[in-house]
N, CA, C and O atoms as a Tripos MOL2 file, in Angstrom:
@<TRIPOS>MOLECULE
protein
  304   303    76     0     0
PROTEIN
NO_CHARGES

@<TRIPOS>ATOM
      1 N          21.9730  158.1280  135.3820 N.3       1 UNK1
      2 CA         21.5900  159.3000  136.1700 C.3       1 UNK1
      3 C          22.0620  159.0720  137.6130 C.2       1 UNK1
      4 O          21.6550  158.1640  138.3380 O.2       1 UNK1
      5 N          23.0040  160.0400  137.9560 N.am      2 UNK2
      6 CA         23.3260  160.0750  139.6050 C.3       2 UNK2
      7 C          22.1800  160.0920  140.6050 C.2       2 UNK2
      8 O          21.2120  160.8260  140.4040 O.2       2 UNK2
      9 N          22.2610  159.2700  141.7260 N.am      3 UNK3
     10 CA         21.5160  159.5670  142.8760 C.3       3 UNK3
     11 C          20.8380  161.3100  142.8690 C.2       3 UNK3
     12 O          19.6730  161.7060  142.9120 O.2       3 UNK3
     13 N          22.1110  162.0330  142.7980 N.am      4 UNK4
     14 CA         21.7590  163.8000  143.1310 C.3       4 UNK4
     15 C          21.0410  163.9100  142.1930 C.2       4 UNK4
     16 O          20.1610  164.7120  142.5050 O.2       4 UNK4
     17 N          20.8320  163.3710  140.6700 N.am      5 UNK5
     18 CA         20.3300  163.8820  139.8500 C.3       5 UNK5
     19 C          18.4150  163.0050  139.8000 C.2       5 UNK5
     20 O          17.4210  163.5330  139.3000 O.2       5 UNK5
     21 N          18.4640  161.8160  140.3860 N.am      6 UNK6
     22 CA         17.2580  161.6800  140.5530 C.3       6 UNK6
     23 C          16.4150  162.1560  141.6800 C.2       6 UNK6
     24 O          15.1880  162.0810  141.6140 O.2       6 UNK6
     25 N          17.0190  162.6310  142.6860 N.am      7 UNK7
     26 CA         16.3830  163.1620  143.4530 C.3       7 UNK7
     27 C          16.3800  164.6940  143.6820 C.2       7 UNK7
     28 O          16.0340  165.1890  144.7540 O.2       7 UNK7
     29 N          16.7000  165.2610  142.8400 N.am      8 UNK8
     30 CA         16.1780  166.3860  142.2020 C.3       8 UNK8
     31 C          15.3900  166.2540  141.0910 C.2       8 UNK8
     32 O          15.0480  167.3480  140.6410 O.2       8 UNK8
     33 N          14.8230  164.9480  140.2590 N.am      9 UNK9
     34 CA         13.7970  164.9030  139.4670 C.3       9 UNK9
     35 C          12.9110  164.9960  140.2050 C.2       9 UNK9
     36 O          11.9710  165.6830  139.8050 O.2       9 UNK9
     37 N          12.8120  164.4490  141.4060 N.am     10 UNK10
     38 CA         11.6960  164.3010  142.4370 C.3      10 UNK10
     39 C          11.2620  165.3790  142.3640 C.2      10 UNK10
     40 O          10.5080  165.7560  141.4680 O.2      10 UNK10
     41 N          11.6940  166.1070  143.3610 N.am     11 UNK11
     42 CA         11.5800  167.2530  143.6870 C.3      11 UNK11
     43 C          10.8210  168.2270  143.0270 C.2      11 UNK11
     44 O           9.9940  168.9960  143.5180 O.2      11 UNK11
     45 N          11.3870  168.0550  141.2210 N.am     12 UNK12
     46 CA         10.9840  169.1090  140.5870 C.3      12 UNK12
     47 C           9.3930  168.7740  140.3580 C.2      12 UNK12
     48 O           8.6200  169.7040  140.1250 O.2      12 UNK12
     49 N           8.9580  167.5160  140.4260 N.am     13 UNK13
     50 CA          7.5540  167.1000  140.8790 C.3      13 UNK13
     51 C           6.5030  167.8560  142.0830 C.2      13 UNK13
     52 O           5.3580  168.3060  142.0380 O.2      13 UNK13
     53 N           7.4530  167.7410  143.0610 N.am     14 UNK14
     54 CA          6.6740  168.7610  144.3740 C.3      14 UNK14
     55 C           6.7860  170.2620  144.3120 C.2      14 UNK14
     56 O           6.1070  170.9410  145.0820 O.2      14 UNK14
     57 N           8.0140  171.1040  143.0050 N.am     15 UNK15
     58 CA          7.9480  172.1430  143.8010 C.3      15 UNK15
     59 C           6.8410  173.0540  142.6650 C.2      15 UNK15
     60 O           6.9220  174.2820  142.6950 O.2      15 UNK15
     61 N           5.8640  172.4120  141.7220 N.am     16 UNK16
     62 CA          4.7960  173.5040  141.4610 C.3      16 UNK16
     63 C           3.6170  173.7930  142.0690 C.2      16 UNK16
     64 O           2.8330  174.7270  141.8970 O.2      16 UNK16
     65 N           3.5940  172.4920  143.0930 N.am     17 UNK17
     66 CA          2.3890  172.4250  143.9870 C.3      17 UNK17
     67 C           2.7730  173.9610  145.5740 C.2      17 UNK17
     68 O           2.0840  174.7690  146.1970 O.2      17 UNK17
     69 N           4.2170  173.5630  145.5290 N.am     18 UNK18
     70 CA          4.8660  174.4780  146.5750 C.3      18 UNK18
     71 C           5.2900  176.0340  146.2910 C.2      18 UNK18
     72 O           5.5340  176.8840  147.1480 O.2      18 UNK18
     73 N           5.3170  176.1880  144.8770 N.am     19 UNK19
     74 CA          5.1580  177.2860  144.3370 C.3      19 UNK19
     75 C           3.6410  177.9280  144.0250 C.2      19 UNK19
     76 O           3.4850  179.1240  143.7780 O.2      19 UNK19
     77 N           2.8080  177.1860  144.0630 N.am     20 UNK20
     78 CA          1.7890  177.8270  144.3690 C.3      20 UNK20
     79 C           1.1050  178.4190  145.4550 C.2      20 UNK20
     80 O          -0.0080  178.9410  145.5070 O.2      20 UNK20
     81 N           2.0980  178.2170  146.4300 N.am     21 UNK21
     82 CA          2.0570  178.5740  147.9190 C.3      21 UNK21
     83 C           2.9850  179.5570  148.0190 C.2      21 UNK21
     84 O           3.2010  179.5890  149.2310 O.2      21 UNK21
     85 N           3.5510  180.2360  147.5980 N.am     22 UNK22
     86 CA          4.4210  180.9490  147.7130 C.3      22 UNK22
     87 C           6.1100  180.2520  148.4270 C.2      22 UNK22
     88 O           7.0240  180.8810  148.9590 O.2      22 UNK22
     89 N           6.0120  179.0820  148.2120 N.am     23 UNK23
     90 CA          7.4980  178.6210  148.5730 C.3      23 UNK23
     91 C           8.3200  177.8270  147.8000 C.2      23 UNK23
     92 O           8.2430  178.0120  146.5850 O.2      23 UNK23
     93 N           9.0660  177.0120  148.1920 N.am     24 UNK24
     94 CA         10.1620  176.0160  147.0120 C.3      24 UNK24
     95 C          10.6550  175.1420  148.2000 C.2      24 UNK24
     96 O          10.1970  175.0820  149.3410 O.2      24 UNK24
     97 N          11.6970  174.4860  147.6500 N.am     25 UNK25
     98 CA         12.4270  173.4380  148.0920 C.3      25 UNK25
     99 C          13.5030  172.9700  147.5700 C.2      25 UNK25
    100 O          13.5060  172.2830  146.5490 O.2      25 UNK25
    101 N          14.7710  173.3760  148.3760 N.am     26 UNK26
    102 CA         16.2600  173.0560  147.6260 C.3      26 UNK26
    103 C          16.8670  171.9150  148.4160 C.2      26 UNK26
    104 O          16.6890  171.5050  149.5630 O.2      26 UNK26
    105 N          17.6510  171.5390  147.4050 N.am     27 UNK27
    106 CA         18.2690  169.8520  147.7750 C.3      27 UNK27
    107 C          19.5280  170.7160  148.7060 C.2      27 UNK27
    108 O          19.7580  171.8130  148.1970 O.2      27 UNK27
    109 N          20.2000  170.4810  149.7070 N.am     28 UNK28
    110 CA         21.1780  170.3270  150.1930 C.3      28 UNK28
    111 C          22.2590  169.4780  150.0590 C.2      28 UNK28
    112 O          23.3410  169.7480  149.5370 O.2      28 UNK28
    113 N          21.9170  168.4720  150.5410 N.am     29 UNK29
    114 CA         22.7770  167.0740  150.3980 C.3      29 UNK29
    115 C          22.1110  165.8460  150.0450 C.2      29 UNK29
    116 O          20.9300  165.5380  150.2090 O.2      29 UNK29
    117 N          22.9070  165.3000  149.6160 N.am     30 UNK30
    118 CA         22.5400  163.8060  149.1460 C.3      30 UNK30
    119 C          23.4430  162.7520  149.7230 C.2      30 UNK30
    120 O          24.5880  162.6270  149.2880 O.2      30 UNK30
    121 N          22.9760  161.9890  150.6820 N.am     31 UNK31
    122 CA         24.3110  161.3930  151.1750 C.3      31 UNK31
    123 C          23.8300  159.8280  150.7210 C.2      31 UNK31
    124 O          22.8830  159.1210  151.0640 O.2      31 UNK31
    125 N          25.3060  159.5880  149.4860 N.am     32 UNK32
    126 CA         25.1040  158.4180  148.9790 C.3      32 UNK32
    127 C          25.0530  156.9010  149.8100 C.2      32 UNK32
    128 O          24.2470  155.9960  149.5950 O.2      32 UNK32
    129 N          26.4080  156.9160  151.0420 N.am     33 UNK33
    130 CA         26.2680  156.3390  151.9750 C.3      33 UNK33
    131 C          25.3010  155.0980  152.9080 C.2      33 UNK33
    132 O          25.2710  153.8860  153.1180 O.2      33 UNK33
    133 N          24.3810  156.7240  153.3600 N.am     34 UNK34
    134 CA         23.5680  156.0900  154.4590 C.3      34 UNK34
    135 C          21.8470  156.3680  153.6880 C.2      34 UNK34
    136 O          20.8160  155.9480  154.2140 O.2      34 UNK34
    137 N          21.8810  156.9860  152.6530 N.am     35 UNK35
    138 CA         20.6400  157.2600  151.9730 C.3      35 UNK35
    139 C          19.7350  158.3600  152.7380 C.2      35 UNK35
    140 O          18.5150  158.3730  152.9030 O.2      35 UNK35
    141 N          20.4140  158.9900  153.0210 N.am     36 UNK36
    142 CA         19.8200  160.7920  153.8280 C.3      36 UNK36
    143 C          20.0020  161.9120  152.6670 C.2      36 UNK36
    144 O          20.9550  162.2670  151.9740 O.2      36 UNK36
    145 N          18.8040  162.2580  152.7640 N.am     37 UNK37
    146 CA         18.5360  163.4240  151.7260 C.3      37 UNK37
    147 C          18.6170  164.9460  152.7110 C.2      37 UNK37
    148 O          18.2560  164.9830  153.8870 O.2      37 UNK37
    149 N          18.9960  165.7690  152.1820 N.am     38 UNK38
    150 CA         18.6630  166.8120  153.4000 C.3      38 UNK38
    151 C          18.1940  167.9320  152.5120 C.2      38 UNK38
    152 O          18.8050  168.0670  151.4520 O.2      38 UNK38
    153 N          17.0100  168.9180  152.8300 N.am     39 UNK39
    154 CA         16.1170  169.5550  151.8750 C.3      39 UNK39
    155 C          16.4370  170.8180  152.9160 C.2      39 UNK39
    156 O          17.0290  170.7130  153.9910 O.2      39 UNK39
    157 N          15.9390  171.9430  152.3750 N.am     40 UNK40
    158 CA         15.5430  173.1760  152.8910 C.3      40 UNK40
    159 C          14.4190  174.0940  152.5870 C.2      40 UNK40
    160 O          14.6450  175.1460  151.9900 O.2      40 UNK40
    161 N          13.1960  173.7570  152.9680 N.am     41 UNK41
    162 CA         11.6770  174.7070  152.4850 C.3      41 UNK41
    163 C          11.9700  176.4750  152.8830 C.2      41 UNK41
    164 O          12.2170  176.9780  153.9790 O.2      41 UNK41
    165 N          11.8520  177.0150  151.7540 N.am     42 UNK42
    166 CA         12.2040  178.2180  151.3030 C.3      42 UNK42
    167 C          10.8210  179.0690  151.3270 C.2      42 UNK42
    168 O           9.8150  178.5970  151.8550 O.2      42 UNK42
    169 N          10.8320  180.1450  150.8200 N.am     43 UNK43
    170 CA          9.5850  180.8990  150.6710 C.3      43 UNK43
    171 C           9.1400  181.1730  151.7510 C.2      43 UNK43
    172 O           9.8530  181.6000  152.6600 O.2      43 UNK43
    173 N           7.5960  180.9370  151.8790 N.am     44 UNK44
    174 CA          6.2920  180.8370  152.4390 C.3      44 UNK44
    175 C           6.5440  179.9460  153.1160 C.2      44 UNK44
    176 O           6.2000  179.9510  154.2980 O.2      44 UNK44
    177 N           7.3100  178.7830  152.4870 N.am     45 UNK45
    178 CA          7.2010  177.2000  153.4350 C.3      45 UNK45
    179 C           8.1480  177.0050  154.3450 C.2      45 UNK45
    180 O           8.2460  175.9760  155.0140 O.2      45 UNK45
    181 N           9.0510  178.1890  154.4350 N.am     46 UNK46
    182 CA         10.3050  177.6010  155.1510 C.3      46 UNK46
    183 C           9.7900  178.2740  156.8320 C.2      46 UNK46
    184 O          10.4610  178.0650  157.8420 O.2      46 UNK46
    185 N           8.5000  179.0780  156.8260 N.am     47 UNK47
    186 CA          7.8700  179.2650  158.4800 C.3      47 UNK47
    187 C           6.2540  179.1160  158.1050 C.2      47 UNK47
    188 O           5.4300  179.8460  158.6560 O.2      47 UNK47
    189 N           6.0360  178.5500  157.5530 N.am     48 UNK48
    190 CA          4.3550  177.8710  157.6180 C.3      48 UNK48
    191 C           4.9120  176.6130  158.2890 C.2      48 UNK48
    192 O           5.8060  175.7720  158.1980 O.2      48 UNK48
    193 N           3.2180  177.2100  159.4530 N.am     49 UNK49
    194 CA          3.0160  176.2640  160.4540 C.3      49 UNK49
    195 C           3.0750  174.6260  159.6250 C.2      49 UNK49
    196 O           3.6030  173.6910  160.2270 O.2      49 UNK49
    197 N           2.5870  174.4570  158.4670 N.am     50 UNK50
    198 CA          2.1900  173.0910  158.1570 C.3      50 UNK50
    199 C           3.2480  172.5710  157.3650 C.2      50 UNK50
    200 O           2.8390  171.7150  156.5810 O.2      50 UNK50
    201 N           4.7060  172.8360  157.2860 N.am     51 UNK51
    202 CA          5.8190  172.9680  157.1600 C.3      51 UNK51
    203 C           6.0610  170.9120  156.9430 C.2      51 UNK51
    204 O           6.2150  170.0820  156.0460 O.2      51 UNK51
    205 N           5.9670  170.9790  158.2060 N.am     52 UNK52
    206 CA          6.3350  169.7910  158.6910 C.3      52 UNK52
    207 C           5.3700  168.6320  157.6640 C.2      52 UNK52
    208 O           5.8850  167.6410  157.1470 O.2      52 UNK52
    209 N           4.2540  168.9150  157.5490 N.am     53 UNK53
    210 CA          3.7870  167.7100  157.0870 C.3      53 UNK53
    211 C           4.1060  168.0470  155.3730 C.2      53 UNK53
    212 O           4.3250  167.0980  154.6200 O.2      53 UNK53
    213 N           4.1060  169.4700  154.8540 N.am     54 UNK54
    214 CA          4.6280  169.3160  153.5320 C.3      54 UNK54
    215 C           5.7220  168.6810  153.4450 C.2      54 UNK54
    216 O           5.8870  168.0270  152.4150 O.2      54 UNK54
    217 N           6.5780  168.6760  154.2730 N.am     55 UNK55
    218 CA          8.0830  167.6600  154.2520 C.3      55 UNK55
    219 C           7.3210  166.5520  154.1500 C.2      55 UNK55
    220 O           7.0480  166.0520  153.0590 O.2      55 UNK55
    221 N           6.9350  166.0980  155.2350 N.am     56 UNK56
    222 CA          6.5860  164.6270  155.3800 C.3      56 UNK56
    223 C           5.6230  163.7090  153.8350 C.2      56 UNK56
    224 O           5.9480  162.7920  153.0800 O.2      56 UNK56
    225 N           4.5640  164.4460  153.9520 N.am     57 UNK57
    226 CA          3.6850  164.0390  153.1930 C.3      57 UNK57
    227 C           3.8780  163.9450  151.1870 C.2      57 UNK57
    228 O           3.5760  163.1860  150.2660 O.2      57 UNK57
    229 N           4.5860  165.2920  151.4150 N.am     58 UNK58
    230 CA          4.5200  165.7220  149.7010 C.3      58 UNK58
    231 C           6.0010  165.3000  149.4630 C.2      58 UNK58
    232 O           6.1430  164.2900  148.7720 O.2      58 UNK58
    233 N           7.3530  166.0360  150.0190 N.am     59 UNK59
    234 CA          8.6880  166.1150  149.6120 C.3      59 UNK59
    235 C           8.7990  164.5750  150.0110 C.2      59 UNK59
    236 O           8.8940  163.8030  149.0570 O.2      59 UNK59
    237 N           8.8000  163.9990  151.3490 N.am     60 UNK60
    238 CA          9.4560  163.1300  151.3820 C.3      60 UNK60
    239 C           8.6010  162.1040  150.7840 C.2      60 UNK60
    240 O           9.1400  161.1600  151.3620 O.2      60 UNK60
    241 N           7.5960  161.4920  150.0050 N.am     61 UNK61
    242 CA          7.1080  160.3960  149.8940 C.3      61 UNK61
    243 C           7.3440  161.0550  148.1090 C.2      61 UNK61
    244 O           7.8190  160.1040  147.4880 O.2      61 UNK61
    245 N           7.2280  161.9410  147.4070 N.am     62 UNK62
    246 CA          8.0120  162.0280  145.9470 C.3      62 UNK62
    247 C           9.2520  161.8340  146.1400 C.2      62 UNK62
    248 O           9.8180  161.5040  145.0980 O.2      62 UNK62
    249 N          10.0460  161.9090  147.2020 N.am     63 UNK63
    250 CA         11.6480  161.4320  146.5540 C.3      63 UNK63
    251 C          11.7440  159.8030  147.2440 C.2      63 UNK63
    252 O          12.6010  159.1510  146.6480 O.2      63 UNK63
    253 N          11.1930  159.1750  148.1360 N.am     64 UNK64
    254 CA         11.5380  157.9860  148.5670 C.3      64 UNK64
    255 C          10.2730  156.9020  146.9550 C.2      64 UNK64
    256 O          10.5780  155.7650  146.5930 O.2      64 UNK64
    257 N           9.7200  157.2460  146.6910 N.am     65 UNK65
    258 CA          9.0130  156.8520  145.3970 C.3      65 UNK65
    259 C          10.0750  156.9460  143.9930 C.2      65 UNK65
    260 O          10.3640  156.1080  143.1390 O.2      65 UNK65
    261 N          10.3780  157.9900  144.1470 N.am     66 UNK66
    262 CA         11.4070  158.0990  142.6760 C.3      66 UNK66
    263 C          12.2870  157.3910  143.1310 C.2      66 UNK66
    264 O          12.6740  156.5000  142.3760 O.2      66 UNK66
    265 N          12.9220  157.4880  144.4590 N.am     67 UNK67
    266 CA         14.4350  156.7400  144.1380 C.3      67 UNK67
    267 C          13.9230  155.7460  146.1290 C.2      67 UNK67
    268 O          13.9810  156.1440  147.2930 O.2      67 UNK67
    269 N          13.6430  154.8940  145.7090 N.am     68 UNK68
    270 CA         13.6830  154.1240  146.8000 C.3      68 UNK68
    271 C          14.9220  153.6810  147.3830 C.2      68 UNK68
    272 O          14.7620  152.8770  148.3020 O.2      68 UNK68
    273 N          15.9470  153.9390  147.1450 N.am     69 UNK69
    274 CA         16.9840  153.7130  148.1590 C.3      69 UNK69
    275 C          17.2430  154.6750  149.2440 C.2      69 UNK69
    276 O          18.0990  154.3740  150.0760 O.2      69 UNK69
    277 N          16.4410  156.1030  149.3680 N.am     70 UNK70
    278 CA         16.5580  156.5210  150.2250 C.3      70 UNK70
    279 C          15.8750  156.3640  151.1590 C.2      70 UNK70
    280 O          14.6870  156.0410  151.1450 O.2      70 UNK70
    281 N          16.7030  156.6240  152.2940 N.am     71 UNK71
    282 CA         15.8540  155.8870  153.5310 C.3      71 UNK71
    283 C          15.1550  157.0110  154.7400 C.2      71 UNK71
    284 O          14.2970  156.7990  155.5980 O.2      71 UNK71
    285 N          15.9310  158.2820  154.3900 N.am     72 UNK72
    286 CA         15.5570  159.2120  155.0510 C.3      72 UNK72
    287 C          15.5730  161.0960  154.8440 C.2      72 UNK72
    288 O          16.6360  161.7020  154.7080 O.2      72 UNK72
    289 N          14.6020  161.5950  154.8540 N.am     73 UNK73
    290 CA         14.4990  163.1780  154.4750 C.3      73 UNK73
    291 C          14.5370  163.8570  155.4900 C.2      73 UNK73
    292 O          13.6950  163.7150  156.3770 O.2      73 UNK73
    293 N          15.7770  164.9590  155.5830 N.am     74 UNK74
    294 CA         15.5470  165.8970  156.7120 C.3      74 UNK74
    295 C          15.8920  167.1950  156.1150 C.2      74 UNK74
    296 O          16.6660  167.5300  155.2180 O.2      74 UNK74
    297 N          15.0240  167.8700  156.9440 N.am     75 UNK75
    298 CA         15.0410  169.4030  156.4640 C.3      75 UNK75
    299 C          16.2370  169.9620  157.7150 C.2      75 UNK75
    300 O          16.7620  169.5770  158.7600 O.2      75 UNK75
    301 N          16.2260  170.8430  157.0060 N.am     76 UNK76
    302 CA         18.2740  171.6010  157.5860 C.3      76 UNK76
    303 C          17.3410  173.3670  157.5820 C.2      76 UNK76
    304 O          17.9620  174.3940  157.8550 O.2      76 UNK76
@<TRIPOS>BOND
     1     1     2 1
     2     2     3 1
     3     3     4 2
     4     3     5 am
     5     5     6 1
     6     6     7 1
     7     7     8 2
     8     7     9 am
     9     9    10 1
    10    10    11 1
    11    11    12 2
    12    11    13 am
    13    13    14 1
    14    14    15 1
    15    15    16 2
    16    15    17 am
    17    17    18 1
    18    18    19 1
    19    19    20 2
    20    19    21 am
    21    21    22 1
    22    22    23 1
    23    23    24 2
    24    23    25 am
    25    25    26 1
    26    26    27 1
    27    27    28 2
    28    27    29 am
    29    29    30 1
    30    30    31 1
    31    31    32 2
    32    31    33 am
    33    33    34 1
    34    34    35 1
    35    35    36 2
    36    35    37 am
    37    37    38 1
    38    38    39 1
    39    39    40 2
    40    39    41 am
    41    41    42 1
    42    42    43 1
    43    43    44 2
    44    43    45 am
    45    45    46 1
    46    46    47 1
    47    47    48 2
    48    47    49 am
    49    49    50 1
    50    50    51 1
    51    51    52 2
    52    51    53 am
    53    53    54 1
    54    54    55 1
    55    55    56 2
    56    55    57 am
    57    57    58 1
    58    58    59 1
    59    59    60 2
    60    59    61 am
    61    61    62 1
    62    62    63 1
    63    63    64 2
    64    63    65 am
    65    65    66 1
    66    66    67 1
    67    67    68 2
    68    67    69 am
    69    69    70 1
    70    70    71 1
    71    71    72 2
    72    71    73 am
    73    73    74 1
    74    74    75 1
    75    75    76 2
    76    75    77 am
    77    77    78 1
    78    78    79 1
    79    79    80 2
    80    79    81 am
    81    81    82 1
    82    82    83 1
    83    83    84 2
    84    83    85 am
    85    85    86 1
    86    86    87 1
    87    87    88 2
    88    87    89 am
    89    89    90 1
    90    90    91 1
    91    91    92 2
    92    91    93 am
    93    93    94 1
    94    94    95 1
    95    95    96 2
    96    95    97 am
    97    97    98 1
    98    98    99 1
    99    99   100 2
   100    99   101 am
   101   101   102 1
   102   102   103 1
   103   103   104 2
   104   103   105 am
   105   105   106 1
   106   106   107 1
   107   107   108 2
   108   107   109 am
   109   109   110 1
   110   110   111 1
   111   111   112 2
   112   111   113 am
   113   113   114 1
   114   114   115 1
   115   115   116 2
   116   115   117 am
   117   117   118 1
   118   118   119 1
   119   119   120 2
   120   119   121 am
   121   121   122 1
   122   122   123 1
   123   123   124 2
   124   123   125 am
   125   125   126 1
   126   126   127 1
   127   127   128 2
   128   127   129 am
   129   129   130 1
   130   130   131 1
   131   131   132 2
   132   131   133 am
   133   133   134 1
   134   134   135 1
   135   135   136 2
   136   135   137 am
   137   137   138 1
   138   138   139 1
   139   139   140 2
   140   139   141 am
   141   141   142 1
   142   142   143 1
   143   143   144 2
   144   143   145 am
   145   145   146 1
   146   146   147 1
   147   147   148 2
   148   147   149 am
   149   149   150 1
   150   150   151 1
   151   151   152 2
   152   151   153 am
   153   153   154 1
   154   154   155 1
   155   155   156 2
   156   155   157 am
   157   157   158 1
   158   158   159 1
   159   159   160 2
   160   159   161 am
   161   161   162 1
   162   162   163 1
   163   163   164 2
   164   163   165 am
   165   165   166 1
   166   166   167 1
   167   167   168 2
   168   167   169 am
   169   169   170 1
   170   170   171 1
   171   171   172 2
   172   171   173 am
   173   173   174 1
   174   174   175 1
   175   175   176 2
   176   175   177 am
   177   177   178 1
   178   178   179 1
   179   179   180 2
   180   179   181 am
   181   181   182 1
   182   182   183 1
   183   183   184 2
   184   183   185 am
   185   185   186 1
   186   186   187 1
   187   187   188 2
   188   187   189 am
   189   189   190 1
   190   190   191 1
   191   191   192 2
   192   191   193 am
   193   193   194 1
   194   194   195 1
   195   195   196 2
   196   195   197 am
   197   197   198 1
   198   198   199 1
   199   199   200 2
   200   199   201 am
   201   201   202 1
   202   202   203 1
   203   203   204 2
   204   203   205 am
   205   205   206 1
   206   206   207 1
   207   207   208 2
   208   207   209 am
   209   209   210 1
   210   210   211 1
   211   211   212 2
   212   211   213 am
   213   213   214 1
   214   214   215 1
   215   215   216 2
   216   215   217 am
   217   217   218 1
   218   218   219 1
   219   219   220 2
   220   219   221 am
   221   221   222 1
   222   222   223 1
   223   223   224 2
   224   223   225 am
   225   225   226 1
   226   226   227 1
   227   227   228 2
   228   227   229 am
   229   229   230 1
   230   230   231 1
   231   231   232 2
   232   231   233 am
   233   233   234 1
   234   234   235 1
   235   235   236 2
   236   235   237 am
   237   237   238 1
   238   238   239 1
   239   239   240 2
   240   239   241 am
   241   241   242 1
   242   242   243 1
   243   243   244 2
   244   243   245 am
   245   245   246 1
   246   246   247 1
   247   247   248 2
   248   247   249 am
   249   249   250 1
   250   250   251 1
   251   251   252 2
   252   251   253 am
   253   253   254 1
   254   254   255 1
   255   255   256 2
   256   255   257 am
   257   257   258 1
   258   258   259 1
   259   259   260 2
   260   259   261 am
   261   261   262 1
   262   262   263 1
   263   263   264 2
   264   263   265 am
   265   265   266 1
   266   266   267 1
   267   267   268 2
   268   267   269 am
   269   269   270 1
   270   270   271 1
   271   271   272 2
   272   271   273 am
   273   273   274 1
   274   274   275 1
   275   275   276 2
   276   275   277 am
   277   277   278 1
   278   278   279 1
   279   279   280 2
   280   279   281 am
   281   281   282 1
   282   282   283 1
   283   283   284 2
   284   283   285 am
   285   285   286 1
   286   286   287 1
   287   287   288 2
   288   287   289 am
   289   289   290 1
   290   290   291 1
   291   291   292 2
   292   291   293 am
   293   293   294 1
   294   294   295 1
   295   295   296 2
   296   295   297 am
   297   297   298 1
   298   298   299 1
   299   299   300 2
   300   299   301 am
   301   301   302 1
   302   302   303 1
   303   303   304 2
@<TRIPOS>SUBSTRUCTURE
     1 UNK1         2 RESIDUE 1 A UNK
     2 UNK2         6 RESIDUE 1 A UNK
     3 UNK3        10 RESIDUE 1 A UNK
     4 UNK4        14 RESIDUE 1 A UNK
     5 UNK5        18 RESIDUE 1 A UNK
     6 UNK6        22 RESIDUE 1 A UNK
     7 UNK7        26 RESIDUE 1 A UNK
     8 UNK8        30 RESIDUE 1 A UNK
     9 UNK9        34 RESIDUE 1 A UNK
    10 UNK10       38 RESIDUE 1 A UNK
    11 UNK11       42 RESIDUE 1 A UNK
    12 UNK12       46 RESIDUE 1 A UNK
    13 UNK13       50 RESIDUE 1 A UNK
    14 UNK14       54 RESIDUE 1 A UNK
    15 UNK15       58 RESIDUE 1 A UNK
    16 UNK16       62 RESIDUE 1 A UNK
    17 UNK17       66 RESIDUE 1 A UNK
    18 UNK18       70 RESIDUE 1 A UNK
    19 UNK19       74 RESIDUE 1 A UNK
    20 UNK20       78 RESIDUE 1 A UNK
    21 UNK21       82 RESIDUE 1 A UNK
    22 UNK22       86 RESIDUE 1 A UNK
    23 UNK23       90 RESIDUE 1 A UNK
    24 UNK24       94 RESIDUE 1 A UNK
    25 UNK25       98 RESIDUE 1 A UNK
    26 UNK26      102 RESIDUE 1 A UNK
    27 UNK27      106 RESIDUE 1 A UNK
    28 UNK28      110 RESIDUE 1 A UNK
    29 UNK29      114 RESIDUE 1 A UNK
    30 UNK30      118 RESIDUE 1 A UNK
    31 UNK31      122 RESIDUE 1 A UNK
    32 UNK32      126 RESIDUE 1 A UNK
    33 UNK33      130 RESIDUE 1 A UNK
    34 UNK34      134 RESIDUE 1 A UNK
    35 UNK35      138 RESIDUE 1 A UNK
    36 UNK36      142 RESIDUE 1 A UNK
    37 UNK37      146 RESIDUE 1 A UNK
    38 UNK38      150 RESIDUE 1 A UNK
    39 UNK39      154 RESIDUE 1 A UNK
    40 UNK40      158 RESIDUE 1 A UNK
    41 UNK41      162 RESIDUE 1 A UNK
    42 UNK42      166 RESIDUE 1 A UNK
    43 UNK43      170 RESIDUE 1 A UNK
    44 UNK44      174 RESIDUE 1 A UNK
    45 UNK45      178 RESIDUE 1 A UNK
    46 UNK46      182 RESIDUE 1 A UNK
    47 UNK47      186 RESIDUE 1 A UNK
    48 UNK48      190 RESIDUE 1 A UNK
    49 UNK49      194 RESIDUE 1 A UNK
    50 UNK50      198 RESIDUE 1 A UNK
    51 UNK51      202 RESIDUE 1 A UNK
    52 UNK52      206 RESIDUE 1 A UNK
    53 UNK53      210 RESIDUE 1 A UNK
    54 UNK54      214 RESIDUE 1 A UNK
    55 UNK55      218 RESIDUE 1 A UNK
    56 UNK56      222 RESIDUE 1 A UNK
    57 UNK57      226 RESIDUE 1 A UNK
    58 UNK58      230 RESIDUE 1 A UNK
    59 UNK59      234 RESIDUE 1 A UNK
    60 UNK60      238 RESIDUE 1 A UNK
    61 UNK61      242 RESIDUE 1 A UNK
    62 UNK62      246 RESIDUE 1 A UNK
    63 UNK63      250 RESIDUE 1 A UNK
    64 UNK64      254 RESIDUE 1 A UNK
    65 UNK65      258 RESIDUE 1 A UNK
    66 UNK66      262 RESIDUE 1 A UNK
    67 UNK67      266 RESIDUE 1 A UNK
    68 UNK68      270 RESIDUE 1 A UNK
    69 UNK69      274 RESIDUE 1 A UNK
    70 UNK70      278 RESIDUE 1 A UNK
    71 UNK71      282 RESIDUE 1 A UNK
    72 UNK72      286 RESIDUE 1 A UNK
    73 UNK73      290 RESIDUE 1 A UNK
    74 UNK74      294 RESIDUE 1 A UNK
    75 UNK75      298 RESIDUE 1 A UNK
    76 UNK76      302 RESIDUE 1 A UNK
């Protein structure tokens, strides 16, 4: 399984909790490299105030858990 493809397993972990909010979360990039993920919160989530810690808390700690070589999540 490719890097892109495990960290979109992740993902698909966080996004029923984020669909119950009325939002989602799409992979952008995967940079094999330097281990930077880059996400984009959609919906509801892509201007809820608490935005930031759903990145932090939910997206980024399910994909650095599934695939620990990444070292960093940024939203675009």
């Amino acid at each position: 399984m490719s890097l892109k493809e495990r960290v979109e397993k992740a993902l698909e972990s966080v996004r029923p909790h984020l669909r119950a909010d009325g939002g989602n979360v799409e992979l952008i990039d995967v940079s094999e490299n330097d281990g930077v993920v880059k996400v984009k919160l959609t919906g509801s989530c892509g201007g809820c105030p608490m935005a930031a810690m759903t990145l932090q808390y939910g997206v980024t700690n399910a994909i650095k858990q599934a695939v620990p070589e990444i070292k960093e999540v940024q939203s675009v």
